[in-house]
LOMAR-775612 format. One record per residue (C-alpha): residue in three letters; y, x, z. Coordinates in pm, 1 decimal. Example, Ala and Ser with C-alpha at 12.3 -4.5 7.8 and 13.67 -1.06 7.14 Angstrom:
R,type,v,u,w
R,ALA,-450.0,1230.0,780.0
R,SER,-106.0,1367.0,714.0
END
This chain:
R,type,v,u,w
R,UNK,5183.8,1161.0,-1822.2
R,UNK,5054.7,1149.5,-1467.4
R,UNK,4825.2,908.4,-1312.0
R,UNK,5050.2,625.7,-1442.0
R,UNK,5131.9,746.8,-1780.6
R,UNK,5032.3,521.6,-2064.1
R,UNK,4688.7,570.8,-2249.8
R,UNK,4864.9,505.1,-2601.5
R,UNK,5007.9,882.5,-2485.5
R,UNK,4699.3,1023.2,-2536.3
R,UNK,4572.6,831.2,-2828.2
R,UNK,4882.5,957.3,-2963.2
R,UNK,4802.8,1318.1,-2953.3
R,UNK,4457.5,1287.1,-3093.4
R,UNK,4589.7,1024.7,-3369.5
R,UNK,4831.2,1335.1,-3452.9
R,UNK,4584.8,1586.4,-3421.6
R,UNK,4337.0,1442.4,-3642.7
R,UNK,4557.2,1392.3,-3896.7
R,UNK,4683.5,1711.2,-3889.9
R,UNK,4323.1,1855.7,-3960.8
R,UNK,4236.3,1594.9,-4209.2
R,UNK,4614.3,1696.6,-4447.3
R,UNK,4523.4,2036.1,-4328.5
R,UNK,4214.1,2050.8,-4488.0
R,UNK,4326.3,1825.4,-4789.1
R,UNK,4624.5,2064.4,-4820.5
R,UNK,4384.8,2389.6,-4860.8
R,UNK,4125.3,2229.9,-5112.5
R,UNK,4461.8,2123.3,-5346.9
R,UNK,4582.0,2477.1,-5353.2
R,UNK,4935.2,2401.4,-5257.7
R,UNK,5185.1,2710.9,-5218.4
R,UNK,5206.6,2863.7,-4895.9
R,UNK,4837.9,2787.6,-4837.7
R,UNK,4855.2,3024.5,-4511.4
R,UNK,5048.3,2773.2,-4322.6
R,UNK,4777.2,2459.2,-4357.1
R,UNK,4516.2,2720.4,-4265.7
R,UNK,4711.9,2794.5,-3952.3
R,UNK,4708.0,2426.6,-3897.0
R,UNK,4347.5,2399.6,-3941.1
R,UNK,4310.0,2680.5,-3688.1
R,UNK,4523.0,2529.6,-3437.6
R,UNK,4411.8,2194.3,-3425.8
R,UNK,4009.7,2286.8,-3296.2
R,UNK,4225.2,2573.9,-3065.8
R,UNK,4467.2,2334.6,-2909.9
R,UNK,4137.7,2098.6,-2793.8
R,UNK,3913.0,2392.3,-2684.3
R,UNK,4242.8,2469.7,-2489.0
R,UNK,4216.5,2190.2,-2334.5
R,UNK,3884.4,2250.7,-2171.8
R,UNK,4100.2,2370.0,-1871.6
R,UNK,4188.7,2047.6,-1792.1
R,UNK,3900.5,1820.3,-1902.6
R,UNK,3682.2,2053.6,-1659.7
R,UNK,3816.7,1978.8,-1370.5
R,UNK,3719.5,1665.1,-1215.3
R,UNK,3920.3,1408.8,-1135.3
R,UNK,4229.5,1609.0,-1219.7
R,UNK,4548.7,1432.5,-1412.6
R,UNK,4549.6,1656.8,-1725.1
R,UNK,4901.6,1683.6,-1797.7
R,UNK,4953.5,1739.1,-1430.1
R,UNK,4738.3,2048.8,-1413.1
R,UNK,4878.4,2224.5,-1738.0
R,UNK,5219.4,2098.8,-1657.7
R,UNK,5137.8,2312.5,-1358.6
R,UNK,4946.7,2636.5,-1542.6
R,UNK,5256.0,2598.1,-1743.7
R,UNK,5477.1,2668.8,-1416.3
R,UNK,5286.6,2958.4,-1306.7
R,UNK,5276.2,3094.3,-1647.7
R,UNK,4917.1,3079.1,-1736.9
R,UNK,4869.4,3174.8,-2075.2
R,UNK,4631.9,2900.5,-2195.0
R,UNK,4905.6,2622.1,-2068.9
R,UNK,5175.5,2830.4,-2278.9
R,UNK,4900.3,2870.9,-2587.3
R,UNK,4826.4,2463.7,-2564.4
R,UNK,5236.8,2428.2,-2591.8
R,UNK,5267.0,2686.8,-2848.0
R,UNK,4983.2,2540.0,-3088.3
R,UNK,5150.6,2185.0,-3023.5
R,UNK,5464.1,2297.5,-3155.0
R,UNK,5330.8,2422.7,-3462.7
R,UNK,5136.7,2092.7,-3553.4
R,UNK,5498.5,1946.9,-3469.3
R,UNK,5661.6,2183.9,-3705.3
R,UNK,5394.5,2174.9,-3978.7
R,UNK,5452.9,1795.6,-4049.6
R,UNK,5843.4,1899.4,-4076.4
R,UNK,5693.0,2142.5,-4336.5
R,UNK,5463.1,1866.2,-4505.2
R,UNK,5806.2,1668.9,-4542.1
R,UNK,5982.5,1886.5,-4683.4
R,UNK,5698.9,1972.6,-4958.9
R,UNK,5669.8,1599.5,-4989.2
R,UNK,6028.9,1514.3,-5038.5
R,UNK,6054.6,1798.4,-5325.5
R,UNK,6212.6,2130.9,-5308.6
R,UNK,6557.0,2042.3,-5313.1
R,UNK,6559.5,1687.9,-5083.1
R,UNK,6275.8,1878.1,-4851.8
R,UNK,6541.4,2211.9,-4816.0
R,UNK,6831.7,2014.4,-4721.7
R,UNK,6606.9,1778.3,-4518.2
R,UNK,6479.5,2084.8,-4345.8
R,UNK,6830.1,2275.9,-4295.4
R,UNK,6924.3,1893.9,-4139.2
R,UNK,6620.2,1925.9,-3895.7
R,UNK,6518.5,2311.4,-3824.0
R,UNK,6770.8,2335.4,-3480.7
R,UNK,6611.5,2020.2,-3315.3
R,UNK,6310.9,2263.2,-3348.2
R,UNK,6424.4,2547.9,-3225.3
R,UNK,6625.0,2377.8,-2966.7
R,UNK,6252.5,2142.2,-2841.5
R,UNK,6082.4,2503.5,-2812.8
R,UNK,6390.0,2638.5,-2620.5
R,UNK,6405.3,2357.9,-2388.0
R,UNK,6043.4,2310.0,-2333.7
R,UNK,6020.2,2503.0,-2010.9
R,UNK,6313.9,2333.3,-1877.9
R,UNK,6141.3,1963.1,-1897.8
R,UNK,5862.3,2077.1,-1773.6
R,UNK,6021.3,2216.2,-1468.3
R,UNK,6262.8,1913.6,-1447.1
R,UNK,5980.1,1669.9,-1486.0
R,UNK,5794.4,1849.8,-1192.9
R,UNK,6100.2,1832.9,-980.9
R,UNK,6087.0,1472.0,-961.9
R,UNK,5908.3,1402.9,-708.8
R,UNK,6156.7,1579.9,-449.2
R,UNK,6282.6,1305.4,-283.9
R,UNK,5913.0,1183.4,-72.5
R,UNK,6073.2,911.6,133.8
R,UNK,6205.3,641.4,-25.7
R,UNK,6268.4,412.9,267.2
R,UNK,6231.7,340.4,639.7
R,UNK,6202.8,-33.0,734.2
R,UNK,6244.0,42.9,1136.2
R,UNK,6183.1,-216.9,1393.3
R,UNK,6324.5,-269.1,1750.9
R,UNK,6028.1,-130.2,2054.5
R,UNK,5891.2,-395.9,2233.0
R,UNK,6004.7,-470.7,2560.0
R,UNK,5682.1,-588.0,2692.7
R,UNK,5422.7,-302.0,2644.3
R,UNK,5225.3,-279.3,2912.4
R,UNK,5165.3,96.8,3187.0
R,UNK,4795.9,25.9,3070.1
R,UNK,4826.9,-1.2,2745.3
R,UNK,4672.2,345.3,2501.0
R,UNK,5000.6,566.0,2506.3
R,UNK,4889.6,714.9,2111.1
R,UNK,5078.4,630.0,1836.0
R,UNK,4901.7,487.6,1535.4
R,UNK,4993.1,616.6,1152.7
R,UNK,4815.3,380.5,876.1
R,UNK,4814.6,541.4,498.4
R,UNK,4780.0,247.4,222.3
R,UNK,4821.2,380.0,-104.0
R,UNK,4649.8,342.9,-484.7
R,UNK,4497.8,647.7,-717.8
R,UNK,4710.8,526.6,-991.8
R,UNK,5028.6,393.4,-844.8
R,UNK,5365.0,586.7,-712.7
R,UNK,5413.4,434.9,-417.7
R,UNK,5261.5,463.5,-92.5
R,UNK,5280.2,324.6,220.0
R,UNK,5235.9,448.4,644.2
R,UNK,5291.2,239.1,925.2
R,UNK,5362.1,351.8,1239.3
R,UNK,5232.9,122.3,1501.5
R,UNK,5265.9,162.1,1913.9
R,UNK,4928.5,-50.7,1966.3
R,UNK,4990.5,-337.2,1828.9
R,UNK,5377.6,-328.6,1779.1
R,UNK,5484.5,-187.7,1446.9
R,UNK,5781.3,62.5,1462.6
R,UNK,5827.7,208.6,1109.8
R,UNK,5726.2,104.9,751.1
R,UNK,5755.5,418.9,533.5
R,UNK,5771.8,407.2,194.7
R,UNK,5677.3,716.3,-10.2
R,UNK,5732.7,815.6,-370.7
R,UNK,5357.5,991.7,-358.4
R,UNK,5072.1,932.3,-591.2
R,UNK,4767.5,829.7,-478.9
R,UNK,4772.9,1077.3,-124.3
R,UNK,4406.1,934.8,44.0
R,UNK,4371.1,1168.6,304.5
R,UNK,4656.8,1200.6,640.8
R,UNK,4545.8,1436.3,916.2
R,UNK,4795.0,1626.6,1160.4
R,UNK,5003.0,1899.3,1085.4
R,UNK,5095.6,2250.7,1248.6
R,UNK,5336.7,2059.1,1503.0
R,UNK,5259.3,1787.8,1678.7
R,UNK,5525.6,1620.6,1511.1
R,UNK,5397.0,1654.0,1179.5
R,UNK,5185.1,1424.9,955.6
R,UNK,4972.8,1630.6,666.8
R,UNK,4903.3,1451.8,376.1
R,UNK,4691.5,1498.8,50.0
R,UNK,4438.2,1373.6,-191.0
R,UNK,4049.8,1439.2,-247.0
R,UNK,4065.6,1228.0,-582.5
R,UNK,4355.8,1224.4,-779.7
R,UNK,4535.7,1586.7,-725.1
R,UNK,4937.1,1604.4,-725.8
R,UNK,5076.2,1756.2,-360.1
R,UNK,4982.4,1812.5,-27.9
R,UNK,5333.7,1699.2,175.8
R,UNK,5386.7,1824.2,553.3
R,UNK,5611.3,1513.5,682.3
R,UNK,5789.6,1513.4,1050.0
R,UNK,5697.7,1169.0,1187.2
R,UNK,6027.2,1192.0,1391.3
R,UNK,6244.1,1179.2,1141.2
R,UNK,6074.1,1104.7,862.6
R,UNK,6198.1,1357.0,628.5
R,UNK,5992.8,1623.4,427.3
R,UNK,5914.5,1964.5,613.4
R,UNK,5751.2,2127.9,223.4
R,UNK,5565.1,2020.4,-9.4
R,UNK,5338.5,2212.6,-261.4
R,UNK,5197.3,2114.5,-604.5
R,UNK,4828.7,2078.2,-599.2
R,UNK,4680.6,1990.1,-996.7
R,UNK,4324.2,2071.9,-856.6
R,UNK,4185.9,1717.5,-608.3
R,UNK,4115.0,1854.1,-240.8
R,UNK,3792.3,1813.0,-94.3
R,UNK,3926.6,1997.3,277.1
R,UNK,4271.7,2054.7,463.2
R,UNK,4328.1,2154.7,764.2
R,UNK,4722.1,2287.8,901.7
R,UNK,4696.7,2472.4,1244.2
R,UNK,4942.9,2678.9,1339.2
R,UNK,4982.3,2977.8,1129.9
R,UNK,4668.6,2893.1,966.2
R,UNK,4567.0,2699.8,662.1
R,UNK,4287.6,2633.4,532.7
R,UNK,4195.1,2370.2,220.2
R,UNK,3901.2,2329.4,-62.5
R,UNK,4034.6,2278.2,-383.0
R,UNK,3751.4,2101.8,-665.0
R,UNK,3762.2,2414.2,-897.5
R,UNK,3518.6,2208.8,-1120.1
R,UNK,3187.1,2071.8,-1136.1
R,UNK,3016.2,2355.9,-995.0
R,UNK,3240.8,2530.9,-778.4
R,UNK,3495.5,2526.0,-518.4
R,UNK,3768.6,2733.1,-429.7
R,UNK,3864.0,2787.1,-68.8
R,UNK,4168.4,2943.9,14.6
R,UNK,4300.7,3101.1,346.4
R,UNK,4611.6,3154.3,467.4
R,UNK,4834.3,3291.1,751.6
R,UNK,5140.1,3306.4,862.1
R,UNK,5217.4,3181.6,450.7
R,UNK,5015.3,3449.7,332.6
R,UNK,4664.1,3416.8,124.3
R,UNK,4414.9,3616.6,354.1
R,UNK,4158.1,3560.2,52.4
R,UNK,4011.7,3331.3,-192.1
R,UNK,3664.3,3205.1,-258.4
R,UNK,3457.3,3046.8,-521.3
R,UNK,3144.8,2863.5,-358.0
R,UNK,2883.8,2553.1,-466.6
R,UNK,3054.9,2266.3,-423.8
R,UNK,3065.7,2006.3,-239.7
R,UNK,3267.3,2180.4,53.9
R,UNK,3335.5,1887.0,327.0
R,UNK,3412.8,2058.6,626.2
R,UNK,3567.5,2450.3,748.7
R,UNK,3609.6,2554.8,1123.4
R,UNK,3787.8,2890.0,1203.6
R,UNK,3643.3,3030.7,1486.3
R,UNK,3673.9,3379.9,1556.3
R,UNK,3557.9,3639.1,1399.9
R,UNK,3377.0,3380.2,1172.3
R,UNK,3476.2,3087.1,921.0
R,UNK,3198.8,2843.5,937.7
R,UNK,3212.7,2648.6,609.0
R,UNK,2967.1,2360.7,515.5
R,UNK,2895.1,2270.8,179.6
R,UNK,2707.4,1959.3,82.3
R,UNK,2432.6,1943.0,-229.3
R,UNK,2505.5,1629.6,-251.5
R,UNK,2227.6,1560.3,-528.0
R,UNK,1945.3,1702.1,-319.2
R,UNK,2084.4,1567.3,49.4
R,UNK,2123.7,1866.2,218.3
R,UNK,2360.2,2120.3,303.5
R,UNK,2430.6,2441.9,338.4
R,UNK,2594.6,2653.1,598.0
R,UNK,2864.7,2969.7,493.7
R,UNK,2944.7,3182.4,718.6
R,UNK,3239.2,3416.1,609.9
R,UNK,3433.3,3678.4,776.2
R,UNK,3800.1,3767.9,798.3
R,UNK,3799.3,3917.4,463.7
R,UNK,3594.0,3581.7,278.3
R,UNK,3253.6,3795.0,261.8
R,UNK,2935.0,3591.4,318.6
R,UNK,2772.6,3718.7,657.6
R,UNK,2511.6,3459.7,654.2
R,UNK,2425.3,3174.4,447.4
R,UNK,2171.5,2902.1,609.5
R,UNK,1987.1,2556.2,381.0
R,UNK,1995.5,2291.2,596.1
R,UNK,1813.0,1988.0,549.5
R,UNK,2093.3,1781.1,715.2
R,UNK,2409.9,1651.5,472.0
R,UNK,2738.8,1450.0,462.0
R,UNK,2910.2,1701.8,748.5
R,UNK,3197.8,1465.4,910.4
R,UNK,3304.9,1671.8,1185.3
R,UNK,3241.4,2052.3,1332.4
R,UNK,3324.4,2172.1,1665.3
R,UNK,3228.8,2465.3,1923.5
R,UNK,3051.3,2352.6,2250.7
R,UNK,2952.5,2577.7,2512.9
R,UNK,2926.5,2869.2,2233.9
R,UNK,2708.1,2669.4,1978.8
R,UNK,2824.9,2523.2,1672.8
R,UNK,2804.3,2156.7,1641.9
R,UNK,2839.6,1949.8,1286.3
R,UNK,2834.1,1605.3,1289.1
R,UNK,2561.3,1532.9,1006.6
R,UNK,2328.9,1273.4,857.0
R,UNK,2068.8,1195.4,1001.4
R,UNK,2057.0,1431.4,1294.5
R,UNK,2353.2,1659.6,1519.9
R,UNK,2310.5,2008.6,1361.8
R,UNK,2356.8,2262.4,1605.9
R,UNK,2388.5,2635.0,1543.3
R,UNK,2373.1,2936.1,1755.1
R,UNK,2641.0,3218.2,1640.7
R,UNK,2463.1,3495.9,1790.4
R,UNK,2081.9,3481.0,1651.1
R,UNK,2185.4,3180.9,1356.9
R,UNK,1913.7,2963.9,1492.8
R,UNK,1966.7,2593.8,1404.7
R,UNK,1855.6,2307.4,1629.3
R,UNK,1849.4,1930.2,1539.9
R,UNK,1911.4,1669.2,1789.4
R,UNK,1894.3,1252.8,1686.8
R,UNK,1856.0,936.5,1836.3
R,UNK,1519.7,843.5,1650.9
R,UNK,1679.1,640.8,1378.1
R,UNK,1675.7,823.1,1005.5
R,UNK,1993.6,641.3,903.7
R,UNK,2198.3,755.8,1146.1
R,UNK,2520.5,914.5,1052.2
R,UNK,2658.8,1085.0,1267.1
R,UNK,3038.1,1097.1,1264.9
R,UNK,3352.7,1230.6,1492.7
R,UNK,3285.4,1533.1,1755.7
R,UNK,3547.4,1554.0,2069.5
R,UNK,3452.9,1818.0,2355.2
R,UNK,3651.3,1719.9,2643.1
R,UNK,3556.2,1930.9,2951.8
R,UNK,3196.5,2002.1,2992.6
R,UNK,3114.3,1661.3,2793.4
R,UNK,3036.3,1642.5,2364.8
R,UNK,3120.4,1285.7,2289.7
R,UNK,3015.3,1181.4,1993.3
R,UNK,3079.3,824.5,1740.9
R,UNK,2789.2,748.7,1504.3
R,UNK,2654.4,487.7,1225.5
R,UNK,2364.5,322.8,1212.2
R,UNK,2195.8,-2.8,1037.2
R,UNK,2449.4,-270.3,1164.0
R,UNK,2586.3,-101.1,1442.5
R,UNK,2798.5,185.0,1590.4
R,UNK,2914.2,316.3,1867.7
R,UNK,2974.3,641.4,2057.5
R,UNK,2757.0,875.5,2328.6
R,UNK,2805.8,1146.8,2578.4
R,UNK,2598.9,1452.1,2578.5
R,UNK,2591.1,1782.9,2869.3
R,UNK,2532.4,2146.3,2740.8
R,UNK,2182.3,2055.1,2757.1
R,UNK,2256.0,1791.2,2459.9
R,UNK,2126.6,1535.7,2733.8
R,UNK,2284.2,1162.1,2673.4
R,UNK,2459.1,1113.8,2969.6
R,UNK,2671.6,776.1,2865.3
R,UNK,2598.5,527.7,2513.2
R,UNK,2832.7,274.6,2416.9
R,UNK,2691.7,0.6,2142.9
R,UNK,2932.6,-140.0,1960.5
R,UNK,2750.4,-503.6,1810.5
R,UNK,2898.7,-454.8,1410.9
R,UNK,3001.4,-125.2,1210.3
R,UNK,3292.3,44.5,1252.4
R,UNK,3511.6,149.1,904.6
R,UNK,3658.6,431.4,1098.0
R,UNK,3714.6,584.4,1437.4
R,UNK,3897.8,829.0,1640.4
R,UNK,3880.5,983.6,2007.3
R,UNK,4222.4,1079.0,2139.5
R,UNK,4240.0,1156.5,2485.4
R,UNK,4017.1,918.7,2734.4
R,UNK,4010.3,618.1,2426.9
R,UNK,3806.4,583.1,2127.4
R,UNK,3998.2,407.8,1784.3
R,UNK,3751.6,215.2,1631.3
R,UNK,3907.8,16.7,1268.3
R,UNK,3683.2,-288.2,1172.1
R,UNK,3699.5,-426.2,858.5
R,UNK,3887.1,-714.2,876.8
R,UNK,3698.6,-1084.9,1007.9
R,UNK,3613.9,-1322.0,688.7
R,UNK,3897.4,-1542.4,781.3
R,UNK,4127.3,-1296.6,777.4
R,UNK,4097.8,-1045.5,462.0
R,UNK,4367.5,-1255.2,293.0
R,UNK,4621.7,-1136.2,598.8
R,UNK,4547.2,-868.9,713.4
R,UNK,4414.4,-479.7,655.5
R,UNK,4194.5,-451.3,907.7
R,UNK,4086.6,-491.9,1297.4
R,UNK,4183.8,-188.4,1540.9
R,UNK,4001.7,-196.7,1880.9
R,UNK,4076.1,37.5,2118.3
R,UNK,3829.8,111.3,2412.9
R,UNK,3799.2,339.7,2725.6
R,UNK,3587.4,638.5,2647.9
R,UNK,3371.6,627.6,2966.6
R,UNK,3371.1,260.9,3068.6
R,UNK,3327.4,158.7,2716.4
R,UNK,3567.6,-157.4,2799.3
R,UNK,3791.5,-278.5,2559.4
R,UNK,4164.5,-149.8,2644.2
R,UNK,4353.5,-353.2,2346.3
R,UNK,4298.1,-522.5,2030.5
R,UNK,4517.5,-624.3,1667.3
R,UNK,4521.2,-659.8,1350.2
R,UNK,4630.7,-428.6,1104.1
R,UNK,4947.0,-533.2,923.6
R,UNK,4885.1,-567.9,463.1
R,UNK,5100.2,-361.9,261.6
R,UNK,5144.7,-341.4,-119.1
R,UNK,4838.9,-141.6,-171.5
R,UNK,4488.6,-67.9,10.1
R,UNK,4432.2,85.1,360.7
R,UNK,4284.2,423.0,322.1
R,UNK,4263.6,602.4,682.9
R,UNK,4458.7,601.6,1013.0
R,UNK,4521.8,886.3,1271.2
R,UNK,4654.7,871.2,1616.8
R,UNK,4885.4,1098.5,1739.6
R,UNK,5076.9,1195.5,2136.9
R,UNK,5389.6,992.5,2210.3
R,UNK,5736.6,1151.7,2080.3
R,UNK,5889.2,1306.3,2393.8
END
């Protein structure tokens, strides 16, 4: 009962539910023998949906995914919820046999009573089985012949696309060398949104911020599965480097959990305001920003090694794209001004171009130079800035960009895709020289079964 489970499932449960309080109830007020079992059944019917709280808290979370989960990792409130199931189960065999008369209901019952046993017995087994199927990631590899014509000039990065749907099992990457497609992958993965890089070079990292089944570490080489980890709780942040990881899971409405690891290990665990959007590991600090989404601002965490707050900062700056370290200040890449942060007296600077719906979005320090991509009113584009946060270069791009990347001396900028077009393809990818601003190559993104969510560009495979 995942994402793509039926509804009728759950109407199912409630449908039983109810009735079970309703000829629970009924049962009591008639006096029948045994009364203590229909007052169990009473009990257990308002228990088994307060149970259930667990899951309906959690935002955006497949219910049955999350307790099948709990279950797992033996949480007593998922084995209570399967407990108090079995006994509404059981107390209808009961109701049968008090139905059917003592004699027909006892031999009815003596037919019946190991199916029970043998459900509660086997119980943990589904469970475990039904978790286990989603092993196998990659289903297929359509791969197509290199071309023979690319050209010494053209961007040497390799492109990764991610199409997939919230409520659908399949999704989709294609691996493109500029505008020549090389792989179509298909994967047995629910709804994954988000694809970033992993802690190899040769390693894809994906996950979801919406629905909340696995993050997968895939090597793009081969395309087989590195690990893969069951995630019930949606991710708001992930980030794979090295020994380190480091991802926001949506506890609930009001709070966050972020988790640190290394070297496989949890270095700690902690519960902050939501909405965490962005964490940068610098040391001896973890800078982590979380947005207030309802008030448009932000605010700044700064924890140490052990996940103690050393310094919490209000910002009146929000929707943190990007973080990065230049020339020992912290830069995040905020709306509607640069927020910039000194680590060693926690004074905070602004910096903007004048415009209050700017949007500032990807940050890329290459030598002594910020670049930075931004948003504005019907345009975008990219800047340079010295340690002086001077603008030493701005490129104007004439339309909005969906979504762009700087790898090494290009910028990826996806368009959506020209009115003529939608029905054919995904998208528009131009690629442009960071400094001269010229335009270096240009294609169209290929359809696939499902929408495009994100792209990331990665080194050439030695």
């Amino acid at each position: 009962m995942g994402p793509s489970a039926p509804l009728w499932m759950s109407v199912l449960y409630d449908i039983m539910c109810m009735a079970t309080l309703i000829v629970g109830v009924a049962m009591l007020v008639k006096g029948t023998v045994r009364r203590l079992y229909s007052l169990v059944a009473v009990i257990a019917v308002p228990l088994f949906f307060l149970n259930n709280f667990h899951t309906i808290a959690r935002v955006g979370v497949d219910p049955f995914a999350y307790w099948q989960q709990s279950l797992i990792e033996g949480q007593w409130w998922a084995w209570l919820s399967l407990a108090l199931f079995l006994y509404i189960v059981w107390y209808w065999g009961w109701l049968v046999q008090r139905i059917g008369g003592q004699k027909e209901g006892q031999a009815w019952w003596k037919r019946q009573r190991w199916i029970w046993v043998v459900l509660a017995a086997a119980a943990p087994v589904i469970v475990y089985g039904v978790q286990s199927l989603d092993e196998s990631v990659v289903s297929s590899v359509r791969t197509y012949e290199p071309s023979q014509g690319r050209s010494a000039n053209e961007p040497p990065g390799r492109i990764f696309f991610l199409y997939s749907h919230p409520f659908a099992r399949d999704s989709y990457i294609v691996e493109a060398d500029g505008p020549h497609v090389r792989n179509v992958v298909t994967l047995e993965a629910v709804g994954v949104s988000q694809l970033s890089r992993g802690s190899s070079t040769k390693e894809l990292l994906l996950w979801s911020d919406y629905t909340g089944r696995h993050i997968y570490r895939l090597n793009r080489d081969t395309w087989t599965l590195v690990d893969q980890e069951a995630v019930s709780i949606p991710l708001s942040f992930a980030s794979l480097e090295g020994e380190w990881e480091i991802r926001s899971l949506n506890q609930d409405v009001n709070t966050h959990k972020l988790e640190v690891r290394k070297g496989g290990k949890l270095l700690f665990s902690k519960r902050l305001p939501p909405y965490i959007l962005q964490v940068l590991r610098v040391e001896p600090h973890f800078y982590v920003f979380a947005d207030v989404m309802e008030k448009e601002h932000g605010v700044l965490y700064v924890l140490d090694q052990r996940g103690s707050v050393v310094k919490e900062i209000p910002l009146p700056t929000s929707f943190a794209r990007s973080m990065a370290v230049f020339h020992g200040r912290l830069v995040i890449a905020t709306k509607p001004r640069l927020t910039i942060v000194d680590p060693h007296s926690w004074q905070v600077a602004y910096w903007d171009m004048g415009r209050e719906e700017t949007q500032f979005d990807q940050l890329y320090v290459k030598g002594d130079t910020l670049w930075v991509s931004y948003v504005q009113r019907g345009q975008s584009g990219w800047l340079a800035l010295n340690d002086q946060f001077k603008v030493m270069e701005k490129h104007e791009l004439p339309s909005v960009y969906w979504e762009a990347r700087f790898h090494g001396d290009y910028v990826y900028a996806l368009f959506e895709p020209k009115e003529g077009n939608k029905e054919d393809h995904a998208g528009e990818m131009n690629i442009f020289h960071l400094r001269t601003g010229q335009l270096a190559a240009e294609f169209t993104v290929p359809k696939q079964k499902h929408n495009l969510q994100t792209f990331q560009v990665m080194e050439e495979i030695q």
